[in-house]
N, C-alpha and C positions, 0 to 999 in steps of 0.2 A: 515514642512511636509504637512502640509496642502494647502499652495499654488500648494506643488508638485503634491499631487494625487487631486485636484478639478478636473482639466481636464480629468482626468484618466474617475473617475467616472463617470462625465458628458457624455464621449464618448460612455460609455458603456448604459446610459441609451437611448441617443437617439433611437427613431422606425427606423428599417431598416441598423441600425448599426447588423450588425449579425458578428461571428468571423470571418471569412474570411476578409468579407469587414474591420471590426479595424484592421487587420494585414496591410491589404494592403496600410491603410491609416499611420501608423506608419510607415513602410517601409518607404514610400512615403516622410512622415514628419518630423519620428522621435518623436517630442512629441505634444500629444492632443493640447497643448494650440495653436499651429501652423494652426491646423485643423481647431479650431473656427476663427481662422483670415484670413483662403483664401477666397476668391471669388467664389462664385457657381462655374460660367466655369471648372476651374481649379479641382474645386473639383469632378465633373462631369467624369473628364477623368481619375480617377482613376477605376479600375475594382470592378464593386458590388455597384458602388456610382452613382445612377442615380440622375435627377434634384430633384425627389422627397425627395429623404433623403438629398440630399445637401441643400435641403431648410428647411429640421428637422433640421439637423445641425445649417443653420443660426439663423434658429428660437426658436431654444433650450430655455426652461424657467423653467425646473426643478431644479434650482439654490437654492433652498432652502430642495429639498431631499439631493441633496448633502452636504450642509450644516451640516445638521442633519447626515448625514453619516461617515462625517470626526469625528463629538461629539463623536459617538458611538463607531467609531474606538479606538480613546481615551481613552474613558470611559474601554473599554473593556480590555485595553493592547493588542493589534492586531496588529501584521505585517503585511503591503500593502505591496507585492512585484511584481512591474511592469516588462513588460517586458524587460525594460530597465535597470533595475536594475541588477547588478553584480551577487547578490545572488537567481535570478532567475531560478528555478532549471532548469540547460541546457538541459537535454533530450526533455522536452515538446517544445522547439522552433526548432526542428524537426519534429513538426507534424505539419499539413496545418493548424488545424484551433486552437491552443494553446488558456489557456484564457488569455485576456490582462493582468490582476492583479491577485493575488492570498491573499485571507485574511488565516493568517498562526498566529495560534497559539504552541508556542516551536520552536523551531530550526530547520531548514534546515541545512544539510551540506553537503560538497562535495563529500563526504561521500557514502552520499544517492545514487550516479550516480547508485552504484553496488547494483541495486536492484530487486527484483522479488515480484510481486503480487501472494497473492493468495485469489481465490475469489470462491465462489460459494453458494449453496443453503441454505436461512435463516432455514432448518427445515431438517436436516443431521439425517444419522444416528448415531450409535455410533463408529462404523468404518469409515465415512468421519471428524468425528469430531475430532478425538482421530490424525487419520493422518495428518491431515491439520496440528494440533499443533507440532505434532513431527517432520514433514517437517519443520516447521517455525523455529524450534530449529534446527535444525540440520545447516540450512543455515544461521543465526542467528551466531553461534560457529564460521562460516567461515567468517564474520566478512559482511554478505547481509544485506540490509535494506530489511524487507518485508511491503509491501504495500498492506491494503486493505480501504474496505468501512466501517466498524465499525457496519455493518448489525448484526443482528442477525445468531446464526449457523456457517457456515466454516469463515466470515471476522471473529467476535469474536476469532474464536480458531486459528487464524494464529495470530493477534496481544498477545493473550495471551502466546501461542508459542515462540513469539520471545521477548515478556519482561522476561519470564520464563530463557532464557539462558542470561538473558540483553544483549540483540541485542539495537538495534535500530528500531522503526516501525513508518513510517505513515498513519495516517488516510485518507481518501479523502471524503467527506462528501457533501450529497445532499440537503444540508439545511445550513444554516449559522453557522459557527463556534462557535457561543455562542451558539448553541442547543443543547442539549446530545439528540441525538437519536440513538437506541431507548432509553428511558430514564434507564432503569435497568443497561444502558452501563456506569452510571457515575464514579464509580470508574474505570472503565479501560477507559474512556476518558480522566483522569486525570491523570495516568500513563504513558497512548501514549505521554503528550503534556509534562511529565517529561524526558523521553526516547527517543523522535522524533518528531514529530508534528503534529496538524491535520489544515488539511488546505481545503481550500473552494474557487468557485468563485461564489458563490452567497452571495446578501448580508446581513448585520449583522440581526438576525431577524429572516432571512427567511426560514419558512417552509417547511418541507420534504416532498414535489409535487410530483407525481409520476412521470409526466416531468422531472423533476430534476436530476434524480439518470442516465438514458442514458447520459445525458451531463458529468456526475460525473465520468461516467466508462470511458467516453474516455481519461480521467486525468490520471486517473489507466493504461488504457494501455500504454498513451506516457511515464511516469515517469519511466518506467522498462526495463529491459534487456529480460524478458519473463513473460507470465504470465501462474500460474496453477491453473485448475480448478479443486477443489477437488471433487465436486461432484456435481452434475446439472440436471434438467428434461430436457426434450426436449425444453420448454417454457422458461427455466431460463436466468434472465437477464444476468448471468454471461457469457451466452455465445454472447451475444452482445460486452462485454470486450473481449474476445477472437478472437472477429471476427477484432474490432478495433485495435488490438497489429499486428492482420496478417497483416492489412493496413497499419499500420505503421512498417512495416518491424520488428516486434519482435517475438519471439520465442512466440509458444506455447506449454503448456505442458499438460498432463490430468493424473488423476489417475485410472486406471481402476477399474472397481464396479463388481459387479453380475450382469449377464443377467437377471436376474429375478425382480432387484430393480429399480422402476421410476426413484428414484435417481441417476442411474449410468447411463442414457439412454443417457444423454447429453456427458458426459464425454467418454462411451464409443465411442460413433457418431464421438466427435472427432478425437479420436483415428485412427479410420476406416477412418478417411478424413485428416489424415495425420502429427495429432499432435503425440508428443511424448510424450510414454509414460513414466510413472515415479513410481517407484518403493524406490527410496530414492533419498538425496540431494545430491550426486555425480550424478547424470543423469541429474539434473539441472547445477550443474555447470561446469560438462563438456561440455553441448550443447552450454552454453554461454560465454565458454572464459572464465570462473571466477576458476576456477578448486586453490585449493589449496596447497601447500606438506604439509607435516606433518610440524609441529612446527611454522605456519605459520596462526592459528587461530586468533577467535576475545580475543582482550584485552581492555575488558570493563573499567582500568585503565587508555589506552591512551585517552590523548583530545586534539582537535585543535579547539580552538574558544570556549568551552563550549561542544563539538559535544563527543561524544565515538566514536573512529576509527578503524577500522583493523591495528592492530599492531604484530610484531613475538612476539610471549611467547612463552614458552616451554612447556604448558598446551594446550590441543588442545580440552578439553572437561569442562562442567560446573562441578564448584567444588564439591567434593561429601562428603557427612556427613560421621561420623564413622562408622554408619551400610551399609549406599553405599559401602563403601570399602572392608565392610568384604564381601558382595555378590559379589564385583568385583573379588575379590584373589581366588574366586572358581569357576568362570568360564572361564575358559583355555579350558577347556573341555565342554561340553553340559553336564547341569548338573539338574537334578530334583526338582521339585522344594522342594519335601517331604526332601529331601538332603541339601538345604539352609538350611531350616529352623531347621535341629537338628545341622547343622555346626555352623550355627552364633549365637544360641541360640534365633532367634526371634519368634514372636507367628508367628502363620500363617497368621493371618487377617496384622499384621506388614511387615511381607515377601511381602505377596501379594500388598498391595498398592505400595512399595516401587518397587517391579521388576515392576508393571504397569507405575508408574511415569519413572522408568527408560528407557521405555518402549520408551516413550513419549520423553526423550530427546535425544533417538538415541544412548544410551551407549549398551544395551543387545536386542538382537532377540529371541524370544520364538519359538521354534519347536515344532515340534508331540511330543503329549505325556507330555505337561508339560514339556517340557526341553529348558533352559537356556542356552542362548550360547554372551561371550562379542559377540559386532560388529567391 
């Protein structure tokens, strides 16, 4: 392992190596250690490689960060996944400038291809927040990998989303995979890398830069089929990922806000310039080919390799407790909610968390008036 990725790393550390030019010289070479053994000339006449870096290259002496880097990969339990590798997740080597390697904690699987990001403002209301997660469940049931940054706000509530229905989630992280940021994120970093993965191209270590996190989003938009912004200002980085998914030929999606909330300004904007909007997780997966029939949900029992896949079950929703149930057998109709609560026998404050969590995984819609109705 370590002979394998020396060069990797190496490549990546040289000045003037930027990702364009490593794609180009991969193309070109196929693997780093071919790189360190051309001839300036040669290396010269690749695009983005002038004499200058062709002579960083030759003269490369950072041999002992690498060193240290390979230890820590080790140390860490970390998967290197180069570009060359099989298990490279394929979407990103459809963007121009992919990262060469990816440090990946948990699983990758192929899985993941059918996936949607959802990304937006670390400081949500309680309606972008509450939405994000019941979006992420809902696409989650259809057997989607969602994708976000592990940020504070809507990332948090979409990966919570979709561990809530055990989906599959990845993280994508502007800092080194051994970080928990922000650090309150610990127990749900350790969930994502149970469930999915969180994976990184920077390396082991390395600080959450505010440089970092732009590099980090364009990770997010190549990995996806589309991505949704659940709630945004005008200034929000997430609509940098938004902008980068349209570059890369993907779907974008928004959820509409209040005209009155800074929070929805962004997300409205889109809208108005042409993203689609989104109202639930059928408007996502119709737009992107992913669309489901019935009986054709995720089954968190199936695995290939270690991974949970989209498999048929006969269950298309998450499992529901005995008090789920009896709220479910009574809404056929729109139903009040004063009216649950003397049918099932529950207190109110029990009814009420229970229809809101329900709320949240896409099983009942609430109307005017306190009234219940399945979805």
């Amino acid at each position: 392992m370590a002979h394998e990725i020396k060069y990797w790393l190496a490549l990546g550390r040289v000045k003037g190596v930027g990702k364009l030019a490593y794609k180009a010289l991969i193309d070109e070479f196929k693997e780093p250690a071919l790189v360190f053994d051309t001839q300036i000339k040669r290396l010269e006449e690749i695009p983005g490689i002038g004499k200058k870096t062709a002579l960083n290259i030759k003269n490369f002496k950072e041999w002992d960060w690498v060193e240290k880097e390979i230890g820590l990969i080790k140390k860490q339990g970390v998967k290197f996944l180069t570009l060359t590798d099989t298990d490279y997740p394929n979407p990103l080597l459809s963007i121009p400038d992919p990262p060469p390697y990816l440090y990946v904690k948990g699983t990758i699987c192929k899985e993941d291809e059918r996936a949607i990001a959802i990304v937006g403002t670390r400081l949500p209301t309680l309606y972008g927040l509450s939405t994000a997660e019941k979006l992420a469940r809902e696409l989650s049931v259809y057997g989607i990998t969602i994708i976000s940054g592990m940020a504070r706000g809507i990332d948090s509530a979409a990966h919570r989303g979709a561990l809530a229905a055990k989906g599959r989630t990845i993280a994508v992280l502007g800092c080194g995979v051994d970080r928990v940021y922000p650090p309150e994120n610990k127990k749900l970093y350790e969930q994502i890398i149970s469930n999915g993965a969180v994976i990184s191209e920077f390396p082991i270590g390395a600080p959450p830069l505010p440089e970092n996190f732009p590099q980090r989003n364009r990770i997010i938009s190549g990995l996806v089929k589309g991505v949704l912004v659940a709630e945004a200002s005008l200034r929000s980085g997430s609509l940098i990922t938004a902008r980068l998914a349209l570059d890369y030929g993907r779907d974008v999606f928004a959820l509409p806000g209040s005209v009155t909330s800074s929070k929805s300004k962004g997300t409205n904007k889109l809208i108005k310039d042409g993203a689609k909007l989104v109202e639930d997780a059928s408007d996502i997966l119709v737009e992107t080919s992913m669309n489901m029939s019935v009986g054709q949900g995720f089954n968190p029992a199936a695995t290939i390799e270690g991974c949970p896949t989209a498999g048929t079950t006969n269950e298309i929703r998450p499992r529901l407790s005995s008090d789920e149930e009896k709220i479910m057998n009574l809404l056929e109709e729109p139903c009040l909610i004063d009216t649950i609560i003397q049918q099932t026998g529950l207190s109110a404050q029990k009814a009420s968390a229970l229809l809101l969590d329900m709320e949240l995984k896409g099983l009942v819609q609430q109307q005017a008036g306190k009234q219940f109705l399945r979805r």
